[in-house]
C-alpha positions as CSV (number, residue, x, y, z in Angstrom):
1,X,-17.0,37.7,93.3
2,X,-14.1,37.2,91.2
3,X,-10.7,38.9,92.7
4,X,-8.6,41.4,90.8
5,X,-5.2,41.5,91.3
6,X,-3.1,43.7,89.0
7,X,0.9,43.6,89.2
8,X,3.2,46.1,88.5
9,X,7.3,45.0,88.6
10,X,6.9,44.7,92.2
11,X,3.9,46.1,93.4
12,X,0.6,44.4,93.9
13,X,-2.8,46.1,93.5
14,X,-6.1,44.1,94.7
15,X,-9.9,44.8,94.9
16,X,-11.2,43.6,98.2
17,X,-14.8,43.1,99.7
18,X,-16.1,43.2,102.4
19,X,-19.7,42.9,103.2
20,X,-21.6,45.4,100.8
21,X,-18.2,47.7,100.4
22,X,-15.5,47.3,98.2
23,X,-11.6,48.6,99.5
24,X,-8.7,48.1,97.7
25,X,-5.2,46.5,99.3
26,X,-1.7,47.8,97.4
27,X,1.7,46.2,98.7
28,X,4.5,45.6,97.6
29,X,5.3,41.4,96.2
30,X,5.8,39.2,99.1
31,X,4.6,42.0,101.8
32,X,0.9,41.2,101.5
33,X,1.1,40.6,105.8
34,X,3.1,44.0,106.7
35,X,1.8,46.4,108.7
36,X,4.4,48.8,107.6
37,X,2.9,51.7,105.4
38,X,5.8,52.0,103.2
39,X,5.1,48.4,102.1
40,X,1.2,47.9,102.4
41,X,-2.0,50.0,102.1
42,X,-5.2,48.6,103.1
43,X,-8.1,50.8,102.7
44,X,-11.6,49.2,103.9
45,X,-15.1,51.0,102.8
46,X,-14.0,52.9,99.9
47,X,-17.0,52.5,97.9
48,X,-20.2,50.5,97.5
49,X,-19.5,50.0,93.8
50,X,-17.4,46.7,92.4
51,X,-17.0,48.9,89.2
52,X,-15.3,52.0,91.2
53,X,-12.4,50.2,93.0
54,X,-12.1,48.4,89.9
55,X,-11.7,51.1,88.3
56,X,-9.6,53.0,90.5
57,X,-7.3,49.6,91.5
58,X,-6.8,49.9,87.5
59,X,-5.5,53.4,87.5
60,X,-3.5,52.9,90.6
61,X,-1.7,50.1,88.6
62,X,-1.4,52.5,85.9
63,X,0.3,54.8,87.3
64,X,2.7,52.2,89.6
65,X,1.6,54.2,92.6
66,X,3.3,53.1,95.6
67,X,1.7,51.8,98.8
68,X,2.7,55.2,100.9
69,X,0.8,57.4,98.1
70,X,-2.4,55.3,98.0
71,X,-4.4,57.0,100.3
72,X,-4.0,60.5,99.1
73,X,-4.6,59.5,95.5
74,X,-7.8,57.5,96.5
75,X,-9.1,60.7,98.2
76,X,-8.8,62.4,94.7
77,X,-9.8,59.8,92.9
78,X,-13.5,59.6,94.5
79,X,-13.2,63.6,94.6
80,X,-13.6,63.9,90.9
C-alpha cells in the first residue's frame, strides 16, 4: 500500500493500516510521537475501505482541522 501523507502549514494528515482496517493519524510537524491530544490524533479501525480514509484524510487536510477536532469530525464524516 502506498502511504498518503497530506500537509497543511504545520499540520500533518496520514492514512494508516492496519491489518484489513484503515485509521488515519493527524499531528502537528515534528509531533508524530506525542501522546498529547492537542498535538496528535491517532484513530485505529476507522473503516475497512482504503478509498474512505482517503477520502476523509483529504477533507480533513482541506479544511486544516486540528489534531483536538479530529475525532468529532470523523464521527460525522462516516455519519453522512
Amino acid at each position: 500500500m502506498t502511504q498518503h501523507i497530506y500537509h497543511s502549514p504545520v499540520i500533518c494528515y496520514e492514512v494508516t493500516q492496519e491489518e484489513d482496517s484503515f485509521g488515519i493519524s493527524v499531528y502537528y510537524s515534528n509531533h508524530k510521537q506525542s501522546d498529547d491530544p492537542e498535538l496528535h490524533c491517532e484513530l485505529r479501525q476507522v473503516c475497512n475501505a482504503y478509498d474512505t480514509a482517503h477520502s476523509l484524510v483529504q477533507k480533513l487536510s482541506g479544511s486544516c482541522a486540528l489534531p483536538v477536532h479530529i475525532p468529532e469530525l470523523v464521527e460525522e464524516f462516516l455519519s453522512m
